[in-house]
Structures are given as C-alpha cells and as structure tokens.
C-alpha positions in Angstrom: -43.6 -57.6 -34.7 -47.3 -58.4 -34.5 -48.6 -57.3 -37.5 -47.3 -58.8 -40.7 -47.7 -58.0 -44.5 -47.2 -60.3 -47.5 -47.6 -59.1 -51.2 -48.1 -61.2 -53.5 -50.5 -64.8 -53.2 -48.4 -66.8 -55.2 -47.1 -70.2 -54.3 -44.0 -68.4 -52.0 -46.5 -65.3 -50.9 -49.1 -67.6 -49.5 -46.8 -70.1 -48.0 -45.2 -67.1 -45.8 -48.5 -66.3 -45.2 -49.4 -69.5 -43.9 -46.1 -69.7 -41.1 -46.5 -66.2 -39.9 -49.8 -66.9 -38.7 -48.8 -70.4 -37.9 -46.3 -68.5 -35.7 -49.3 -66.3 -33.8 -49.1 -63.1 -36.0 -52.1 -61.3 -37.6 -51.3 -61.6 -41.4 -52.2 -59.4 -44.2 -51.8 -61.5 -47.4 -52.2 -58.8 -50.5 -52.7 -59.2 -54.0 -54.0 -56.9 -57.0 -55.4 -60.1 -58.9 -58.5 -60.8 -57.8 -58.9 -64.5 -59.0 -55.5 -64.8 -57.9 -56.3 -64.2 -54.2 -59.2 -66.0 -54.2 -57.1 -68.9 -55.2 -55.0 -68.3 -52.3 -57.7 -67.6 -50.1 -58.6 -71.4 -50.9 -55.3 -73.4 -51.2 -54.2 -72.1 -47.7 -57.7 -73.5 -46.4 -57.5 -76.6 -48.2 -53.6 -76.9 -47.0 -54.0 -76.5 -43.2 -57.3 -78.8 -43.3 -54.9 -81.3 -45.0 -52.6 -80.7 -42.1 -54.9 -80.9 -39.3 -56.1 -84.4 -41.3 -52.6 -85.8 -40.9 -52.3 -84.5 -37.2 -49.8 -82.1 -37.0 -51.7 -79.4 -36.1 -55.7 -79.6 -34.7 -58.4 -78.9 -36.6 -58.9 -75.8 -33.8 -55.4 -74.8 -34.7 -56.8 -75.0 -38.7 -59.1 -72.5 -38.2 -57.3 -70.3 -35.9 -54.6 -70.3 -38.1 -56.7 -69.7 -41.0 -58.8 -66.6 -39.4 -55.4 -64.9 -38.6 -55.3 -64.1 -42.3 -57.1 -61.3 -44.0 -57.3 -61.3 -47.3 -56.4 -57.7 -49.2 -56.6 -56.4 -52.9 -56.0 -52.8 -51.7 -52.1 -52.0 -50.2 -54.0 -49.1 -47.6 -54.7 -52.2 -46.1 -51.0 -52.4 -45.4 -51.3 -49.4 -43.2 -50.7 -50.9 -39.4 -48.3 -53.5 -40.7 -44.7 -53.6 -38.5 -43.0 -55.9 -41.5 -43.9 -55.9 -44.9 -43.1 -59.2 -47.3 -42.9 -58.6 -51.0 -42.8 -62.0 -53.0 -43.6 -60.8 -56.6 -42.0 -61.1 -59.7 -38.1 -60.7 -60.1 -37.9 -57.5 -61.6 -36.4 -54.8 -60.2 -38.4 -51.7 -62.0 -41.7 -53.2 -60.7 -40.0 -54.5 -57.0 -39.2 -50.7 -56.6 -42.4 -49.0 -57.3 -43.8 -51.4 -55.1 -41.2 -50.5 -52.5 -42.0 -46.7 -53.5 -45.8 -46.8 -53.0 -46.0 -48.1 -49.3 -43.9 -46.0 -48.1 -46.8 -44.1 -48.9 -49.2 -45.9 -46.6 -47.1 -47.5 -44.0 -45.7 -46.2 -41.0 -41.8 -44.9 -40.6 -41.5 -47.7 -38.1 -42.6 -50.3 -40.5 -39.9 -52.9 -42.0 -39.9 -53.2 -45.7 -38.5 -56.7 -47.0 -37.8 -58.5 -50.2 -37.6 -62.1 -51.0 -36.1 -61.9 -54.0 -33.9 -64.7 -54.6 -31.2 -62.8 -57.0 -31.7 -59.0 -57.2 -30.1 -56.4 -54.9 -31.2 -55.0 -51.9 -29.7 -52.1 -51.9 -31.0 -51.5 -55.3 -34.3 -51.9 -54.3 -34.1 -49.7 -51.1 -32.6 -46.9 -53.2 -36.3 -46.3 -54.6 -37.1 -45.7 -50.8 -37.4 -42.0 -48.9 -36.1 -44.5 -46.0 -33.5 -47.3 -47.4 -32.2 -48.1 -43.9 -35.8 -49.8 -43.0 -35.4 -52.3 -46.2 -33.7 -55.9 -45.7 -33.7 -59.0 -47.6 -35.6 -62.5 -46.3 -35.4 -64.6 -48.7 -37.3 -68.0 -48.6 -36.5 -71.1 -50.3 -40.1 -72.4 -51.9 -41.8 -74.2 -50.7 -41.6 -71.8 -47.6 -43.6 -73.7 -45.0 -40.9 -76.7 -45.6 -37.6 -75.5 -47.2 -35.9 -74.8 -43.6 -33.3 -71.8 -44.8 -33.7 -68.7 -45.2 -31.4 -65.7 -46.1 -31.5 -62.6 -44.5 -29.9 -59.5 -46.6 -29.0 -56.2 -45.3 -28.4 -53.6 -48.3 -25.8 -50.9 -48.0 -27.7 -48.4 -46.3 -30.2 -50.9 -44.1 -29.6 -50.0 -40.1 -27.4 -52.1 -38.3 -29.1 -54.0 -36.2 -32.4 -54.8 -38.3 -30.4 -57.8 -39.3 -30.5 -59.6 -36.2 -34.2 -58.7 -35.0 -35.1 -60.2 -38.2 -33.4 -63.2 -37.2 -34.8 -63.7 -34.0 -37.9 -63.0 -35.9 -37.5 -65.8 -38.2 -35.9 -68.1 -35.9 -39.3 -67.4 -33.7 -41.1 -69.0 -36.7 -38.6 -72.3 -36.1 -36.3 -71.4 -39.3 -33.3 -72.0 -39.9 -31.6 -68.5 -40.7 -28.0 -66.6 -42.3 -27.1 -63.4 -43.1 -25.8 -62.8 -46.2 -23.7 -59.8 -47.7 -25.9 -58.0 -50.3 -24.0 -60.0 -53.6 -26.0 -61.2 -56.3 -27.6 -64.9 -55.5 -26.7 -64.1 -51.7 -25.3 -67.7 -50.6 -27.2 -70.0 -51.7 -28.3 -68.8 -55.7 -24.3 -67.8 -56.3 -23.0 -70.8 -55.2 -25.0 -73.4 -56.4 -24.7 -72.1 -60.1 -22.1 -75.0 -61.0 -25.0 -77.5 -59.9 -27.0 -76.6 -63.0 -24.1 -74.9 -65.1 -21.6 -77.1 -65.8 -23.6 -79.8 -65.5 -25.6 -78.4 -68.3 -21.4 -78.1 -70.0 -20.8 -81.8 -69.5 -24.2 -82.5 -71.7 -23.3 -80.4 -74.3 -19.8 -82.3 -75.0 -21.3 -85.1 -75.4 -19.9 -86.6 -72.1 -22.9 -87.7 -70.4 -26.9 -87.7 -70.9 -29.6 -86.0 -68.4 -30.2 -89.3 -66.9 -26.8 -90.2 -66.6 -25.2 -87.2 -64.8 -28.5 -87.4 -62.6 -28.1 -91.0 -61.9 -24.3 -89.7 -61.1 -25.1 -86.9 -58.4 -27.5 -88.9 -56.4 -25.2 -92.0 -56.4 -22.7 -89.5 -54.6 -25.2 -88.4 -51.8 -27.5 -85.3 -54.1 -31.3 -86.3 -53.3 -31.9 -84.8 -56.9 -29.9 -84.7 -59.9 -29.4 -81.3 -61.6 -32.1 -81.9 -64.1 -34.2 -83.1 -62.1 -34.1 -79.9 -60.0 -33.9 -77.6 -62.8 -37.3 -79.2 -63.5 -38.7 -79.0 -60.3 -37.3 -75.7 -60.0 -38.5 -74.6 -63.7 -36.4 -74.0 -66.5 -37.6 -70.1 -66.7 -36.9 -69.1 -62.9 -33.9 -70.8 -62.6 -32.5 -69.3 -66.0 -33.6 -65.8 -64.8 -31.8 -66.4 -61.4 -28.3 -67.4 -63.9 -29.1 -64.7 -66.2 -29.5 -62.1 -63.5 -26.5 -63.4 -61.4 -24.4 -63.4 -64.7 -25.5 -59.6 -65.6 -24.8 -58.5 -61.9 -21.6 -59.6 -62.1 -20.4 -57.4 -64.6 -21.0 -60.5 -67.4 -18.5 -63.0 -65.5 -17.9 -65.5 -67.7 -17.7 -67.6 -64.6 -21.7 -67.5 -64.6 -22.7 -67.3 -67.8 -25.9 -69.0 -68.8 -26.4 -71.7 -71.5 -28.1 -71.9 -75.1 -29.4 -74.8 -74.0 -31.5 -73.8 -70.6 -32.3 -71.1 -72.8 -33.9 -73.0 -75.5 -35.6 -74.9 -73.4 -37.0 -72.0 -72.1 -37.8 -71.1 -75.7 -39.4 -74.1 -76.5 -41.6 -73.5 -73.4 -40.1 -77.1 -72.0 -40.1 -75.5 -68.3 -40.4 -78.8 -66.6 -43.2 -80.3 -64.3 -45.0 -77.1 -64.8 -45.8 -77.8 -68.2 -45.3 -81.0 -68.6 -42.2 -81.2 -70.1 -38.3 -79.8 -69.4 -35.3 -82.3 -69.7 -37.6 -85.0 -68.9 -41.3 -85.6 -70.2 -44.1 -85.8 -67.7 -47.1 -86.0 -69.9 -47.4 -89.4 -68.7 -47.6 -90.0 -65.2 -46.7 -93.7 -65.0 -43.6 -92.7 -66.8 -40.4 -90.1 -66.8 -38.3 -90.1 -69.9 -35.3 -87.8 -71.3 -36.3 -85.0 -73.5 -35.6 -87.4 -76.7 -38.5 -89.5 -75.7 -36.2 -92.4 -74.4 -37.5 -94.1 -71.5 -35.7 -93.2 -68.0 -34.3 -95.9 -66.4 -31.9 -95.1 -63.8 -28.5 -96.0 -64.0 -27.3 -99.2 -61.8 -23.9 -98.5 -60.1 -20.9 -99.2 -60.8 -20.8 -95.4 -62.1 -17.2 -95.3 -61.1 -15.7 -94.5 -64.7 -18.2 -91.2 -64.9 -17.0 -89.6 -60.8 -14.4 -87.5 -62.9 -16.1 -86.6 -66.0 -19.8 -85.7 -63.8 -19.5 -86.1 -59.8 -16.0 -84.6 -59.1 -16.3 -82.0 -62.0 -19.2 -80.3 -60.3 -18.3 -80.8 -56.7 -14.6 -78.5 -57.7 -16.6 -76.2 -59.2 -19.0 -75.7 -56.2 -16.2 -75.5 -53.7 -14.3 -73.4 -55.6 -17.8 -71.2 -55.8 -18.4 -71.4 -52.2 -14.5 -70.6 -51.4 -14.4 -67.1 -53.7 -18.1 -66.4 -51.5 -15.8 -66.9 -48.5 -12.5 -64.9 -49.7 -15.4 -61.8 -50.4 -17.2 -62.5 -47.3 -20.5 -62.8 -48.7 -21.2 -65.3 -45.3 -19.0 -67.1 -42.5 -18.1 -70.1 -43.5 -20.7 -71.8 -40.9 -23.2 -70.1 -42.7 -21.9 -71.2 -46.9 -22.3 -74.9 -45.4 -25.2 -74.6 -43.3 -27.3 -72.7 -46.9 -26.5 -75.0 -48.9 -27.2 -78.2 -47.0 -30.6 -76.5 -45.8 -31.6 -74.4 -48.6 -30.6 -76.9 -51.5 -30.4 -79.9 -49.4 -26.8 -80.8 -50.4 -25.4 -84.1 -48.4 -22.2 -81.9 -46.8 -21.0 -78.1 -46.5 -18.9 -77.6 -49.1 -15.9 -76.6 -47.4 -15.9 -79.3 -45.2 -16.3 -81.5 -48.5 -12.8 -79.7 -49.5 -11.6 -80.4 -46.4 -12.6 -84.8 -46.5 -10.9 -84.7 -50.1 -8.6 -82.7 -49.9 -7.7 -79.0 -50.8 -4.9 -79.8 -52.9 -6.9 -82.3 -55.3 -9.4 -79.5 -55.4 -7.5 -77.2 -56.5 -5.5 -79.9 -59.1 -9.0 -80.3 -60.7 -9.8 -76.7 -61.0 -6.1 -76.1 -62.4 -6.4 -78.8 -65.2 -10.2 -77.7 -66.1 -8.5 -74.3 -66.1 -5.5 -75.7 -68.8 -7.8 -77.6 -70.9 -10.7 -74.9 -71.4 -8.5 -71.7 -70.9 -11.8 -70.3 -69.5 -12.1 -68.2 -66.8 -14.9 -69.8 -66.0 -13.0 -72.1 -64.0 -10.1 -69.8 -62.7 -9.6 -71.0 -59.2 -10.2 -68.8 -56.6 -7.8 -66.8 -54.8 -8.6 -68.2 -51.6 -8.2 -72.0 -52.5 -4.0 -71.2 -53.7 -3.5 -69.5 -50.3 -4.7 -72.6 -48.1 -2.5 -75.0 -50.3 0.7 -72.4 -50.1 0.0 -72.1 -46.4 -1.2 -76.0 -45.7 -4.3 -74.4 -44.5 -7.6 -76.5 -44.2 -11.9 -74.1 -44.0 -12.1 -76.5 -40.5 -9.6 -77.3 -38.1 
C-alpha cells in the first residue's frame, strides 16, 4: 500500500500521519476544519524539525518526511488512496457516514480502517456497500511512540486483510495484535479494573488519589491510575468505560463511576484543563483535588498491597483471563497489549502464574463474598486451571 489516507488532524490523526510517511508512503492527511489542519499542517513541521534537532532523523529526512504529506479539506482527495485511517470522534452515527461517503469516492480495492479505541467494527462496516474491506487499527496516542497497536477484523472483514495489515504495520516498526471484534479489543477491556476499582477503593474511604498512586508504582506501574486517567483525560477515558459498559449489555462488571463522572461534570478533565484528580494550575506543584499538597508516599506501603496493589492486580487478571476463555486474543497477545499499549511491568497471566492462580482466584472469591457483586465474579476460566492444577504458561 503506497498511498495512504488519514481523516482527522487531531493529536492521533496527525501522529499516524507523521509514521506513514516516516515509513516512505505518500500521505493524505484530511480534515473538514480548516484552522484545525492548519494547525496540523504546523505541529508535524515543528515536531520532525524538533526531531531532526535531537538527531534521530536528518534535517533532509525532515523535509522529505514532511513533503510526503498533502494536506486535504476535501475527501475526493481520498480518491487514489489504497488504505484509508479514520481517527475522529467516538461516535458511531458520525464514524458511519464517514465510512458511508468514501465509499463514494474511493476505489473497491481501497482498505477502510478505524482507530477507534472502543466501538465495533463490524458496526461500523455495516454502514458499508463493501463491509469485508473495513478492519480495525487501533493506535495507542501518542501514535509515533506508544509501540502497540490493535488490529480488528469485524464479522464480515475478508480473511486475510488481517495479516497484510500487520505486515503493514510491522513495516512501520510497530508492535502489532489482532484482536476479536469485542468492545475495548484487548487492551480498553482489560485494563478497566486499572481505573475502576481503583476509583471503588477511593470511594470507601480506603485510600486517597495519592496514596493508591504512590501504591501502584511502588509495585512496578510507571503511572498510578490517577495519574493516567489525567493524562489520559477524565472525558475519553469515561466514554471508553461508558461505551464498554453499554456494549456489554450493562455488565455490572464494567460499570462506570459517579465520581469519573462528576469530574467530568465539573469539567476537571485533567492536564488538559488544568485540573482532574490532581491540580496543575501550578506548574512547580501537583496536588490532590482537595488542594492538599502531593507528596509521594515513602515506602513501607506494605499494610495498603491488599486493600490497593493486590485488589486491582485480581481484578485485571481475572479481566484478562475471561478475554482469554472468549478468545478475544492468544494469550501471547493479552500480555504483550498490555505491557506495550499501557506499559504494565508484566503480562498479566504470567503475573497469575509468579503468584499464584489459586491466591488469585481466593481474592476474587472473598471480594466476590463481601460485595455480592457480580462485578467481581470470577471468571470461568480461572476455576478450571485451579480444578485441573493448570498454569496460562508452562
């Protein structure tokens, strides 16, 4: 594929942008906001002149780079494209039409793919003449760095467009897995717990924002849950659990929380606008969301690995074991996602293996007694291996 097409020039549009043509392919990087292009059109010049300044790539590279981009607010321009990128906003009715109107203008050769992080392929192809040309690639932002990304064929996407999109991306030196078309894919399913129960444990009264954070990295997380959430910003990543939860038929196992969605309220998105669980007005400082000053937390944290640390870790193996009992993704593929995409220190199910299936699946059984939630019903999958003295890894 020579030829590639990106809509939208967003933070995630432009920075796919930016490695196709990094990777030798003609780029056509559209938007229908003007100023918004424009924008683009100036960050990706000011990004690879800040490269070519540090020395990873020449300043001849910069510009070659650079002129391999044309900038678009019209989709006919669209028209020779061989793979098309959408990277808009995460709703399906506008991701259709979209997906609708270049069919219009492309060829029936030409690849149609989504990086939605949370909605379903299939969903979106079935606003297609042609579904079996439409695939998920979803990129973890920001695209030029994150390593991962997810490739998602729907129900009706041809069989082997899967793995020429992986070569594809693996061309670009990515790290890639495919991933059964499930709401959140690998990576947005199981990682729920990160941000989910860790959210729980606050609202008991168990633990503050600082503390579980101070927790998580002290057991190997380069970023506690808050942190992330406001890094990630409190709006997407409560319309990735929302959408997840909804998909699921309401699940009670992913139901979101008043608080994220206060927050969201309260327009506290995190470093975006200056304020989320922490407050970043100042820039010397961090502090909780109560105006305390942060101070991390000195070890020993030992009395909080039960009530923080080992409460989340059951619940993201016991997440990444029910994506394994539905085969949403080999197991290879669960650990490789989420120590690429979300930067975790170990696979998950070889972190059930190092501790232990059996205490895993005590942990989830009491949480299961005490709460009589099914929110933390253990999975199917997790009972077998201790009936059968089975371990994910041999």
């Amino acid at each position: 594929m020579k030829i590639i097409g990106v809509i939208g020039s967003g933070a995630m549009g432009s920075g796919i942008a930016q490695m196709a043509a990094s990777a030798g392919h003609k780029v056509v990087l559209f938007d229908s906001n003007f100023v918004a292009l424009e924008k683009a059109k100036s960050n990706l010049d000011a990004t690879l002149k800040k490269l070519a300044e540090k020395g990873k790539i020449s300043l001849d590279d910069a510009k070659t780079i650079f002129a391999r981009i044309q900038f678009a607010n019209s989709m006919n321009e669209f028209k020779n494209c061989e793979l098309i990128i959408e990277a808009i906003i995460e709703n399906l009715e506008v991701k259709q039409k979209v997906f609708s109107d270049l069919e219009k203008i492309v060829s029936e050769n030409c690849v149609l793919a989504s990086n939605t992080s949370s909605l379903s392929i299939t969903s979106i192809a079935s606003a297609c003449v042609n579904p079996e040309r439409v695939i998920g690639i979803h990129f973890f932002n920001p695209a030029p760095i994150m390593p991962l990304v997810e490739i998602i064929p729907g129900i009706s996407t041809k069989e082997n467009l899967a793995g020429e999109i992986k070569k594809l991306i693996e061309s670009w030196k990515k790290i890639s897995v495919i991933a059964k078309d499930t709401p959140g894919f690998i990576v947005n399913r199981v990682a729920r717990p990160f941000y989910g129960e860790s959210i729980r444990i606050y609202e008991e009264g168990r633990a503050d924002f600082a503390t579980i954070d101070a927790v998580m990295k002290e057991n190997g997380f380069k970023m506690g849950p808050f942190e992330l959430m406001d890094m990630i910003g409190n709006d997407v990543n409560y319309t990735v659990t929302e959408t997840v939860w909804k998909q699921f038929f309401y699940d009670p196992k992913y139901k979101p929380s008043l608080t994220q969605k206060r927050m969201v309220e309260a327009g506290h998105l995190g470093k975006k606008s200056g304020r989320g669980y922490y407050d970043y007005s100042t820039p010397s400082s961090v502090s909780p969301k109560g105006g305390e000053t942060y101070a991390p937390i000195s070890p020993p944290l030992g009395e909080l690995e039960g009530v923080v640390f080992l409460r989340i870790l059951v619940m993201l193996i016991n997440e990444a074991s029910d994506a394994l009992y539905y085969g949403v993704a080999t197991k290879e593929d669960i650990d490789l996602a989420m120590t690429k995409g979300v930067n975790y220190p170990k696979g998950l199910l070889k972190w059930a293996d190092e501790i232990g299936i059996e205490k895993v699946l005590a942990e989830l059984e009491k949480l299961y007694s005490e709460y009589g939630e099914d929110r933390y019903r253990p999975s199917v999958l997790l009972k077998k291996m201790v009936r059968d003295g089975k371990r994910f890894y041999a």
